[in-house]
N, C-alpha and C positions, 0 to 999 in steps of 0.2 A: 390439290387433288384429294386430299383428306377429305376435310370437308367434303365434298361434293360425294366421298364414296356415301355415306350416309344420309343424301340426297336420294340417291338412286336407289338404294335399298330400302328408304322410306317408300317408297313410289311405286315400289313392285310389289308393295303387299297386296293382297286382290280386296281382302275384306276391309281396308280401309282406304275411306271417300274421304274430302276435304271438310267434313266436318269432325270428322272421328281425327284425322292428324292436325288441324287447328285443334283440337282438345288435348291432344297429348304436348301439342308444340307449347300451348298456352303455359301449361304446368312443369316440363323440361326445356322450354325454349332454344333444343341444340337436339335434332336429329340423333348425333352421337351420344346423347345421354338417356335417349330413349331406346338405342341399340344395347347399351347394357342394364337396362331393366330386368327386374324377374317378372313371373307371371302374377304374383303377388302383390307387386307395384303397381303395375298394370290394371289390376282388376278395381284398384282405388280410384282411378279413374273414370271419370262420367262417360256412359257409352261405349266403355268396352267391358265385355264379357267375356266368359270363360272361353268360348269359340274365337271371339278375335283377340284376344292375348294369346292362346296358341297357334293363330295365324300369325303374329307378330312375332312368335318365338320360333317358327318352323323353319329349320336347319335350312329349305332351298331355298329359301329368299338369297341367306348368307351367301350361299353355294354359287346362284346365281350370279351375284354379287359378281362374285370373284372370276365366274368365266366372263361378264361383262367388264372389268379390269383388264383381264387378260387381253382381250381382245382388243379395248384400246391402247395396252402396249403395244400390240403389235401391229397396230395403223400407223404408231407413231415412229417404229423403228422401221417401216417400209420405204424399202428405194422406189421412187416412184420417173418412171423414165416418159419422155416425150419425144 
């Protein structure tokens, strides 16, 4: 589940397409090394700019993130009756 949180918060960023996270993936090759970036790191990167490094750093993704967690713990801890 690790993994994957880092999956899906890749995924909800709006401002980047599969070429812009093929770019970041090429140079951090792990989702979760690209979640503790700065904006500074970021901007060394080819195709991302000051607008999408602050997309990438913008608090609701995280936020998201974590009601989207939320929510599959509690799919998972559902009694489910037939």
């Amino acid at each position: 589940m690790e993994e994957l949180r880092y999956w899906i918060w890749l995924s909800q960023i709006e401002k980047l397409g599969s070429i812009r996270i093929q770019k970041l993936l090429e140079k951090y090759n792990d989702p979760k090394e690209i979640w503790k970036l700065t904006k500074e790191d970021l901007l060394k990167i080819d195709l991302i700019g000051s607008k999408v490094a602050d997309e990438i750093l913008n608090e609701k993704y995280r936020y998201n993130l974590r009601k989207i967690e939320n929510k599959m713990k509690e799919e998972r801890n559902r009694t489910y009756k037939f």
